[in-house]
N, C-alpha and C positions, 0 to 999 in steps of 0.2 A: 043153348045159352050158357051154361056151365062151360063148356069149352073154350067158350067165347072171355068167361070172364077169369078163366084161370088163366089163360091169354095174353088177358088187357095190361099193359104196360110193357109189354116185351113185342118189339117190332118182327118183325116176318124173318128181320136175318138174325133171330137168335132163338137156334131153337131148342127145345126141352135139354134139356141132359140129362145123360141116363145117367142112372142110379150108379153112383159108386165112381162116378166120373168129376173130378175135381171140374167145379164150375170156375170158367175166367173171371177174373176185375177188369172189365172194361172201364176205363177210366177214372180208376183208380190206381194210383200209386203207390210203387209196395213200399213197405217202411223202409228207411232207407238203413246201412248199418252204423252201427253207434264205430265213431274214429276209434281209431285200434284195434275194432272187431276185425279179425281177419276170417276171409269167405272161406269156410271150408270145403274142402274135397268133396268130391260126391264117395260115398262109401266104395272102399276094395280100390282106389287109387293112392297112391304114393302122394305125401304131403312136399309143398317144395321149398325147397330155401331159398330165406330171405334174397334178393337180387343185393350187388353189388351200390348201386342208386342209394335202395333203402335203407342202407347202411349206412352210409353217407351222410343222408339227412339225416338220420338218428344223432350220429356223433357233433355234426351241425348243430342241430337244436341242442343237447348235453353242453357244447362249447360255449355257447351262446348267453344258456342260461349262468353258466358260472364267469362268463364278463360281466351282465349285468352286477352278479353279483359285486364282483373284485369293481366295480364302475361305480356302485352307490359307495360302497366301503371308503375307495380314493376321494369322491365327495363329501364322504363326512370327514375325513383327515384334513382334507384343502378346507373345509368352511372353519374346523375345529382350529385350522393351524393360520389360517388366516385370520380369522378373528383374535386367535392371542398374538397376531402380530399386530394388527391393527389397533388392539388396545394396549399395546406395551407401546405402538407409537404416537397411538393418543393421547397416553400419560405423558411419555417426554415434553409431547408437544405441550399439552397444558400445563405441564411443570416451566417451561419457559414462559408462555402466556401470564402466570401466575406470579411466575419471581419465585418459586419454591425451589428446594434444594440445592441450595448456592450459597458459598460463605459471605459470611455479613464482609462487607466492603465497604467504605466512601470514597466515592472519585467524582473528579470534578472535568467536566468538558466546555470548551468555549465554543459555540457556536458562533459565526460571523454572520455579516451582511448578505455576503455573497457565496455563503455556503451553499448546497444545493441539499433537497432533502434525500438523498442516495449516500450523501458523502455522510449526512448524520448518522445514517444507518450501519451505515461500515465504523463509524465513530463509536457507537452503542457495542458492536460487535468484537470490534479490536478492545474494547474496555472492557468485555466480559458482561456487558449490563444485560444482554440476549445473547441465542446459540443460532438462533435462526431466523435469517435476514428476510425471507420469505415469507416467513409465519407474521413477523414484526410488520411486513410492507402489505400485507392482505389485513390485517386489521387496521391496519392505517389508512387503507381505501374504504373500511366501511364506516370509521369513524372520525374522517374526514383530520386524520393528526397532522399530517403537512401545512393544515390553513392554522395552526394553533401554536406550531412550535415558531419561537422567536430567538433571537440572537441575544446574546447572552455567554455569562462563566456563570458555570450551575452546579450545586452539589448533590449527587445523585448517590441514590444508595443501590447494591447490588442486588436487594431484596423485593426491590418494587417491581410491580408487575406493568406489563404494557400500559394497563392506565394511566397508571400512577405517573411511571416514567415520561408520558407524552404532556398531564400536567406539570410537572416537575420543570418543563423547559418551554411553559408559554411566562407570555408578559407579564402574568400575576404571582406569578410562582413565588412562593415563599422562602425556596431551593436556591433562589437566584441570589449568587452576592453580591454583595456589597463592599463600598471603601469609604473613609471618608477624608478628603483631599482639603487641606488649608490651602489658597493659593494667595500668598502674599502680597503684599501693597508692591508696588513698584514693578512685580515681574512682567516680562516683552509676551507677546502672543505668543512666540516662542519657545518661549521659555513654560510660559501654561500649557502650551499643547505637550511639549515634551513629560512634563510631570504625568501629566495625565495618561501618555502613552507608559511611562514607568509605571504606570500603576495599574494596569491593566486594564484603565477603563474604554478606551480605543485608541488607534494607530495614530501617528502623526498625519500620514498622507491623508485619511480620510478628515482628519481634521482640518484642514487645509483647503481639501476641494470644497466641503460641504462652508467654511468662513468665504469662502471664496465666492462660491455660485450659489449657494442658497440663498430665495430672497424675503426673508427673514420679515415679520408683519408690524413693523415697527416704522410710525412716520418717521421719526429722529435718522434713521436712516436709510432714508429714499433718497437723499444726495449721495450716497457713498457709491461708487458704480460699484458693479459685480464686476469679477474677474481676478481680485487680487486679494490673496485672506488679511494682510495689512490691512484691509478695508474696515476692520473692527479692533483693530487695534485701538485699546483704552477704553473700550465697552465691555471687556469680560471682568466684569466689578469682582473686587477682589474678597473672598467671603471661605468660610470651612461649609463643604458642598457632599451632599452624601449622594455618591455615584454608582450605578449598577455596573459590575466587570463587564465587559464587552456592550456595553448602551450605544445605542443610535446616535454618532457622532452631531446629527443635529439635535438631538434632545437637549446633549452634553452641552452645549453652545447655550441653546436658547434660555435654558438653566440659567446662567451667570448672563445674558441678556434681560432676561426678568428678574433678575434682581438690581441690577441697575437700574429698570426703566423706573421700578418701583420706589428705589435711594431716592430718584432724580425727579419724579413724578410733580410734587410739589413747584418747582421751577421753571419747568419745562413752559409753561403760559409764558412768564417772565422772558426768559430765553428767545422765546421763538416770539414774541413781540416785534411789530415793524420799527422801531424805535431802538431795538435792543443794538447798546454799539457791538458786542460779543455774540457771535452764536453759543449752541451748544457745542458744537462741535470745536469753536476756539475755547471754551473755558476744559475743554476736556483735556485737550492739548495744552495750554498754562495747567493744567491740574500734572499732566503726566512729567513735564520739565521739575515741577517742586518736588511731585514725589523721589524722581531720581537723584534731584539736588541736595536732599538734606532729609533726615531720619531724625530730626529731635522735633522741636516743639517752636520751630524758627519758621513754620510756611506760612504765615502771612506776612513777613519781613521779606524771604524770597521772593512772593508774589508781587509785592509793591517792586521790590526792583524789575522785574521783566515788564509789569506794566509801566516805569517811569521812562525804560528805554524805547518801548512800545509807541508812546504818545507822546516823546518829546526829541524827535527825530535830529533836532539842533542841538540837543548834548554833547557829550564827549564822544560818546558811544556811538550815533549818529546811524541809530532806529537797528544796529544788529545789537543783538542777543548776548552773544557769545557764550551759549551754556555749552560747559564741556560735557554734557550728557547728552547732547547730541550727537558726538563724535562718537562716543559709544555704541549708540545708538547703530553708526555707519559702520565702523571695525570690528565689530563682531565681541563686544564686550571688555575690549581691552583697553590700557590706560592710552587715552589720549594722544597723541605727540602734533610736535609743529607739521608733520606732512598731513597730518590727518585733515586740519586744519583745509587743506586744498581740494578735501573732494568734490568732484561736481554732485551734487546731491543739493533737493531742496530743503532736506531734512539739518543739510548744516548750516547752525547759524552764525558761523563766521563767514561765510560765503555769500551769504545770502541774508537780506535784511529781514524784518516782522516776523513771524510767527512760520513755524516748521511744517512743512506739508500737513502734517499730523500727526497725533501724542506717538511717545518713543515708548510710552509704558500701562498699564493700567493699572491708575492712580487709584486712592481709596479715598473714603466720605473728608475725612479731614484735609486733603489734597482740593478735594473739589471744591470746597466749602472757603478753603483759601483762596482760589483762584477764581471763585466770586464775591469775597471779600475781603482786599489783601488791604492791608495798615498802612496809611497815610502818613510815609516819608518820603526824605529826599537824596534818599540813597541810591547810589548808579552800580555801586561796586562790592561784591563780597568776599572774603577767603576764608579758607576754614583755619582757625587755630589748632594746632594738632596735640599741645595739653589739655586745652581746655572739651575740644574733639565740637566747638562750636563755632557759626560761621560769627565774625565780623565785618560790619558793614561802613560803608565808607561812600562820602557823595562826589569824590574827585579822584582820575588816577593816581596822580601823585600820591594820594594818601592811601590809595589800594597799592600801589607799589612800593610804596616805605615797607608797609605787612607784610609783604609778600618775600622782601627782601632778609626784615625778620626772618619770618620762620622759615624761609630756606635756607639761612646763615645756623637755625638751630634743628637743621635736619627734618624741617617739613615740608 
C-alpha cells in the first residue's frame, strides 16, 4: 500500500528518477529569456559574434529612435512658429476689423443707385478705409451689411471699424450729407433738375426717368400720363429744401411734390369742383405765364390780362395769349424773336389760341394766388417800362403800340 501511494499521481509512463538525475518539466515551460539576454555557450565553446542581421537592427532601432526624436523637436518648432504666425495674423487681421493703426483721415464716398455691393468694397479698399476685402466681405455675410448700406455721399473716418463703417453708410447715418438748395420761383424743371445735379444731390437723367415714369400717389395728378418728365412741370413748388448728397432721385421729387400738395391743399376742393371753370392744372399754368412775366408785385394786373384775353375771344387779341414767355419756353431760354413766333408747338401762344399745353415754369404761392385771383380790369395789353423796370397796361393796341414805340425810340 505504501508503494502504491508513493505512486498515486504519477502515471505508469513516468517512472521514479534516480537519484541525482535532473527530473523533466513536463508541461511546463521553461522561463523564457529576458530580451537582450543572450544564450550562453555551453562551457569550453568559443562565444560567437554578433551575425551581420543583428547589427542591422541594432543601428535601425538607434536611427529610429533619434527620428522620433529630431520628429517631436520639428513639431514643437512647426506648432511654436505656426502659432506666432497665426497670431501676428490674427492681430493684422483684427487691426483691420477694428480700424486700429491707421492715420486719422476724413473721406468722403458717394454710393449710387445702382452701385453693386462688390464695387463698394473696392471703393472702401481703394480709400484706404479696409486692407482686406475678404475679411470686410465675410463679416458682411454674417451681419447681413449689404441689406443696410444705402446710396448716398457719406463722410467716413479712417478710424472706424467694420461696424461703424457699415452704419456710417445706411439711411440713418448721421455721416451722411447734406446741402441745402433754394430753388427759385420761376425756374423750368430744367433748370431744378440741373441745380440739383450741380449740387450733388442726383443726376439729371435719373431725374428725368424717375419725373417721368414714376406714378407718384397724388390724385391732382392721375391726368398727367407717364412717359414724359415735362409731366410735372409747375409742381416742383419752389421752396430752400435740405437734400441728402446722392438721395433717391424719387424722394428728391416727392419732396418739392409734398410741399406743394400742402401750399395748395386748402383749394384743391375748390378746384376740383364740377362747377369749377379752371382746373388745377389750368391755374398752375396761368400761375407759371405771371411768374415768368414779371418779378415785382404787378401779378394780379398780369393775371387779369391773360384771363380778359382768355374769356373774351372777340377782343382785339381774339382768345391768343401772346406771352413772350412762352417763346422761351420753346428756344431754349433765349430772347424771343419774330421766327420764334412760328413754331409748331402747343406751348406757343402766338400760334395757337387759350392756354399753353402746360406751365412753362414753377410758379411760387404768390404766382398761384394771383392766378386764382387776378384784379378786375380792362386791360388787354402790357409793356414793361425800362426806367421805371415796371409793366404798363393799356386796354387797346393803339395804345400798347404808342408805348411800345416810346420806349424803343428811348432804347427799350
Amino acid at each position: 500500500m505504501a508503494d502504491e501511494r508513493r505512486t498515486a499521481g504519477r502515471g505508469p509512463s513516468q517512472p521514479r528518477p534516480e537519484q541525482g538525475q535532473r527530473q523533466p518539466h513536463y508541461g511546463q515551460p521553461r522561463p523564457p529569456q529576458s530580451q537582450g539576454q543572450q544564450r550562453r555557450p555551453p562551457q569550453g565553446q568559443p562565444q560567437r559574434e554578433p551575425s551581420q542581421s543583428h547589427t542591422r537592427r541594432a543601428t535601425k532601432r538607434r536611427r529610429s529612435a533619434a527620428a522620433r526624436v529630431a520628429g517631436a523637436f520639428l513639431y514643437v518648432l512647426l506648432v511654436i512658429g505656426g502659432s506666432a504666425v497665426l497670431s501676428t495674423v490674427g492681430w493684422v487681421w483684427a487691426c483691420d476689423l477694428l480700424g486700429l493703426n491707421k492715420e486719422p483721415a476724413t473721406i468722403e464716398i458717394t454710393i449710387d443707385e445702382d452701385t453693386q455691393f462688390s464695387d463698394v468694397v473696392d471703393l472702401l479698399e481703394e480709400k484706404g478705409l479696409i486692407e482686406y476685402k475678404f475679411l470686410f466681405k465675410l463679416y458682411a455675410a454674417f451681419s447681413h451689411a449689404e441689406d443696410k448700406i444705402a446710396p448716398g455721399r457719406y463722410e467716413l473716418k479712417s478710424e472706424m471699424d467694420y461696424h461703424a463703417l457699415v452704419s456710417s453708410m445706411s439711411a440713418s447715418s448721421s455721416t451722411r450729407l447734406t446741402t441745402d438748395i433754394t430753388i427759385k420761383e420761376g425756374l423750368t424743371i430744367d433748370q431744378v433738375f440741373e441745380l440739383l445735379d450741380d449740387r450733388g444731390v442726383t443726376s439729371v437723367d435719373k431725374l428725368r426717368d424717375m419725373a417721368a415714369n414714376y406714378d407718384y400717389a397724388f390724385d391732382w395728378l392721375k391726368d398727367r400720363p407717364l412717359g414724359n418728365y415735362h409731366r410735372l412741370e409747375g409742381y416742383l413748388f419752389p421752396d430752400t429744401y435740405t437734400f441728402e448728397l446722392g438721395e433717391n432721385p424719387k424722394y428728391v421729387i416727392n419732396k418739392m411734390l409734398v410741399n406743394f400738395d400742402a401750399k395748395m391743399d386748402e383749394y384743391m376742393p375748390a378746384l376740383a369742383a364740377e362747377d369749377a371753370p379752371y382746373s388745377l392744372h389750368d391755374i398752375v399754368t396761368i400761375a407759371s405765364m405771371i411768374e415768368k412775366e414779371t418779378d415785382s408785385e404787378d401779378y394780379r394786373v398780369i393775371s387779369s390780362v391773360i384771363y380778359n384775353r382768355l374769356t373774351n375771344p372777340q377782343a382785339e387779341t381774339v382768345g391768343y395769349l401772346q406771352i413772350d414767355a412762352t417763346l422761351v419756353y420753346l428756344n431754349g431760354g433765349k430772347v424771343p424773336t419774330l421766327a420764334d413766333r412760328e413754331i409748331d408747338s402747343p406751348y406757343n401762344t402766338y400760334k395757337y389760341q387759350g392756354l399753353p399745353a402746360g406751365p412753362i415754369s414753377n410758379p411760387g404761392m404768390a404766382s398761384l394766388m394771383a392766378a386764382m385771383n387776378p384784379d378786375s380790369t380792362n386791360y388787354y395789353f402790357y409793356v414793361l417800362n425800362p426806367e421805371t423796370k415796371r409793366h404798363e397796361f393799356t386796354r387797346t393796341y393803339a395804345e400798347h403800340d404808342a408805348l411800345v414805340q416810346r420806349y424803343q425810340g428811348n432804347g427799350g
